[in-house]
C-alpha positions as CSV (number, residue, x, y, z in Angstrom):
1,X,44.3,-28.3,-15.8
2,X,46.0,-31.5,-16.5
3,X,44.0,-34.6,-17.3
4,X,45.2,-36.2,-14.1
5,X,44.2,-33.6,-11.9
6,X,41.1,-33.5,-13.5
7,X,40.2,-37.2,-13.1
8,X,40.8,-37.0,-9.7
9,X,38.8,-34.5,-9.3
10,X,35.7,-35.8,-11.5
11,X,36.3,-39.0,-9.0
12,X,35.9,-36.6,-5.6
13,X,32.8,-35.5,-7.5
14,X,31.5,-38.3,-8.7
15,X,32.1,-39.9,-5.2
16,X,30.2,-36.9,-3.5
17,X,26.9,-37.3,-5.8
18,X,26.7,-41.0,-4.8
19,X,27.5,-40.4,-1.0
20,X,24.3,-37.2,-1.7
21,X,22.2,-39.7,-3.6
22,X,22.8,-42.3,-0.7
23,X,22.0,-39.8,2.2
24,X,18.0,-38.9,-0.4
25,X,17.5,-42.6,-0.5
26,X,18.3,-42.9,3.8
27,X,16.2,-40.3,4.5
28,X,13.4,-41.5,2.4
29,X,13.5,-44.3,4.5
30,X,14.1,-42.4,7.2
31,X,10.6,-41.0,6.4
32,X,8.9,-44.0,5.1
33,X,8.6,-45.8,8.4
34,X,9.4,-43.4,11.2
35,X,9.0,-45.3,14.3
36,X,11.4,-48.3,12.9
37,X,13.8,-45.6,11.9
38,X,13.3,-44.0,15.8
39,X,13.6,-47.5,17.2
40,X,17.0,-48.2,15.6
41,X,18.8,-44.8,16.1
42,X,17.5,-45.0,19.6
43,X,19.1,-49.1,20.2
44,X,21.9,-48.4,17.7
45,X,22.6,-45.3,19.8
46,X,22.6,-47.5,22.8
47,X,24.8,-50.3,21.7
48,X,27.2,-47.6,21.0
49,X,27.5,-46.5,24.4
50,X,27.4,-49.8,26.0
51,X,30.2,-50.8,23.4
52,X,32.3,-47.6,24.3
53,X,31.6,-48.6,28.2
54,X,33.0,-52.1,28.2
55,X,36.2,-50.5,25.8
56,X,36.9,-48.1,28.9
57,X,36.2,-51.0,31.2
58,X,39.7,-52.5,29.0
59,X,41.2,-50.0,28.8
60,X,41.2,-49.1,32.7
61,X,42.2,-51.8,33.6
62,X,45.2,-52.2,31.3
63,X,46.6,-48.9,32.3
64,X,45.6,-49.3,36.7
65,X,49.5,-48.5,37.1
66,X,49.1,-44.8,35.0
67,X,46.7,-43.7,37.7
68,X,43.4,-42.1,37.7
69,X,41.7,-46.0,37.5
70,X,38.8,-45.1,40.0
71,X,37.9,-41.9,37.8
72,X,38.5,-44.6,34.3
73,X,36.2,-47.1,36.3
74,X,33.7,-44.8,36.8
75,X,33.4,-43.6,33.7
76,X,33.4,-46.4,32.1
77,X,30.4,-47.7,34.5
78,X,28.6,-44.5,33.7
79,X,28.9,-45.4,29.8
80,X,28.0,-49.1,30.3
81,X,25.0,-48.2,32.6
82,X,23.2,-45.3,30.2
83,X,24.0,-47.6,27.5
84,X,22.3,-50.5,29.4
85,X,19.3,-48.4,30.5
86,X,19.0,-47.2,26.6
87,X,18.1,-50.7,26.2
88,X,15.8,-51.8,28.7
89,X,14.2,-48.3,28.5
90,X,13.5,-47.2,25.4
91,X,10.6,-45.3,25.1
92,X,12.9,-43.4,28.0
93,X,15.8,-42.8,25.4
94,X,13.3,-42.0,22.6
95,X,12.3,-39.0,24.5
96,X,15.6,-38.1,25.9
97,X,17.3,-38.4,22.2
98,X,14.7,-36.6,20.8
99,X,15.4,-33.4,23.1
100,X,18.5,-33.7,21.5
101,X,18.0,-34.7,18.3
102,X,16.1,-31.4,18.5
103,X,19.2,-29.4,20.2
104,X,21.4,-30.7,17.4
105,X,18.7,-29.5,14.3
106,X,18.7,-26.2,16.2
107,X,22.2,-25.9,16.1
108,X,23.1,-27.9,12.8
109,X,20.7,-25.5,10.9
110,X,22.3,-22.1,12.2
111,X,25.4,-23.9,11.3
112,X,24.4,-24.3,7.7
113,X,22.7,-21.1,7.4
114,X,25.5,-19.3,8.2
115,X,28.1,-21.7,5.6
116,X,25.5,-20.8,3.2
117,X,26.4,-17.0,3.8
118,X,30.2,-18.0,3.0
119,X,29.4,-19.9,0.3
120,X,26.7,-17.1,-1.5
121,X,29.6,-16.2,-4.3
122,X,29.4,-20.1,-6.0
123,X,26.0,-21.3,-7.9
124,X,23.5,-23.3,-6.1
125,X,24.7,-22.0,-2.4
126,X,20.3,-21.2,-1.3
127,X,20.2,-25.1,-1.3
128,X,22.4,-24.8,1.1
129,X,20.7,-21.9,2.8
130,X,17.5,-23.7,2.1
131,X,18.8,-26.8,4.1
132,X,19.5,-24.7,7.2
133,X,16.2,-23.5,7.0
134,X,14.7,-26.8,7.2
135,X,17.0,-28.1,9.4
136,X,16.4,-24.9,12.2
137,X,12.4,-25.8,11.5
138,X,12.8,-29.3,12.2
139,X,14.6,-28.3,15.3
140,X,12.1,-26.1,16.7
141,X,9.3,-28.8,15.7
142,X,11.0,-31.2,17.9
143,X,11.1,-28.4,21.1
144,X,7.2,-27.4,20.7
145,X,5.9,-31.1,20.0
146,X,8.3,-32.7,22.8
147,X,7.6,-35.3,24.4
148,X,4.0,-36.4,22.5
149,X,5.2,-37.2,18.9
150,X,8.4,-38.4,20.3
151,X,8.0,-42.1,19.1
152,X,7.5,-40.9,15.4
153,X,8.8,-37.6,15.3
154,X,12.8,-38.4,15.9
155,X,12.4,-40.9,13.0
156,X,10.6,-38.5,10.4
157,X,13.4,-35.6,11.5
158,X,16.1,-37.3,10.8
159,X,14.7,-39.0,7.4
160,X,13.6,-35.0,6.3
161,X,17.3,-33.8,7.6
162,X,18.9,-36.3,5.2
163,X,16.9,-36.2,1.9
164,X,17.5,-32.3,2.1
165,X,21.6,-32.9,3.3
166,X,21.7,-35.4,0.9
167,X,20.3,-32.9,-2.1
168,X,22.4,-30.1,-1.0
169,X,25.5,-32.2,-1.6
170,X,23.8,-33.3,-5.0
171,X,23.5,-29.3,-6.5
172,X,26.8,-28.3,-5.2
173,X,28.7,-31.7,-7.0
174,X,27.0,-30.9,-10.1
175,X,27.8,-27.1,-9.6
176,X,31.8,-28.3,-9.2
177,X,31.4,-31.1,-12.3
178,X,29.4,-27.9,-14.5
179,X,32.5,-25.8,-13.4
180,X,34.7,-28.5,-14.4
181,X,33.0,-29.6,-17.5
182,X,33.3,-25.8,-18.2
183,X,37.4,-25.8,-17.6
184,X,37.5,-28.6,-19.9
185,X,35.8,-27.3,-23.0
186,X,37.4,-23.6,-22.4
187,X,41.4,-25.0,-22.3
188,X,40.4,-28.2,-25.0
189,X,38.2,-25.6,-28.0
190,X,37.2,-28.3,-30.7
């Protein structure tokens, strides 16, 4: 392996242990103060859609001539007005994102568990596995305790679904730099 290619690649990997680091320290926090963290995603959530809305609004408008501008319209109203009711409603959206927060656990952690399958010939691919796992837990946690821990419980998910993505992505970039550091030493014998 040249020693170009192989910076490049030390980079990707070095780049990939910070983003996995980032995602432990997130979902720390994540877990540290749940109902801030379900507060936010819940209004952050909303200011997306309301966001989006208003760019459709534009965006209808600019094109009236192409056709379809009642249908752009209405969607865009239909954007603006969940995002709007987000808002004003919260403890509303907290339950409703926390049925699917609890859809998407279900069907990220299947998701994983299965990669983990494809990925059983490298070293370190049960973290992966093991992060499925969680993952399809945390998801069926968030189907039997809906909608009474809802106010905390979206918070704490997605805190636990983070420090767990985030030290998945950890073993498997020191897997790659172990593999790399073993290239190195094998085609460069001292």
């Amino acid at each position: 392996m040249t020693a170009d290619v192989s910076k490049d690649i030390n980079k990707k990997v070095n780049g990939s242990i910070v983003a996995g680091v980032l995602l432990i320290i997130l979902g720390v926090i994540g877990i540290a103060v749940p109902s801030f963290t379900t507060i936010f995603a819940e209004t952050w959530f909303a200011a997306i859609l309301t966001f989006a809305g208003f760019t459709k609004l534009v965006y209808a408008s600019q094109t009236r001539d192409r056709g379809g501008f009642v249908w752009k319209l209405l969607l865009s109203g239909l954007y603006i007005a969940t995002g709007v009711m987000l808002l004003f409603y919260p403890y509303t959206g907290v339950l409703t994102l926390t049925l699917l927060l609890g859809t998407f656990l279900l069907t990220e952690g299947t998701f994983e568990s299965i990669l983990a399958f494809q990925l059983r010939p490298q070293q370190n691919w049960t973290w992966v596995l093991v992060n499925g796992i969680i993952t399809l837990v945390l998801g069926a946690m968030v189907w039997f305790q809906w909608p009474y821990d809802a106010p905390w419980l979206l918070g704490t998910l997605v805190g636990v679904s983070l420090l767990f993505s985030g030290i998945s992505r950890v073993m498997l970039s020191l897997n790659v730099r172990s593999a790399l550091n073993s290239d190195d030493s094998a085609a460069n014998p001292t």
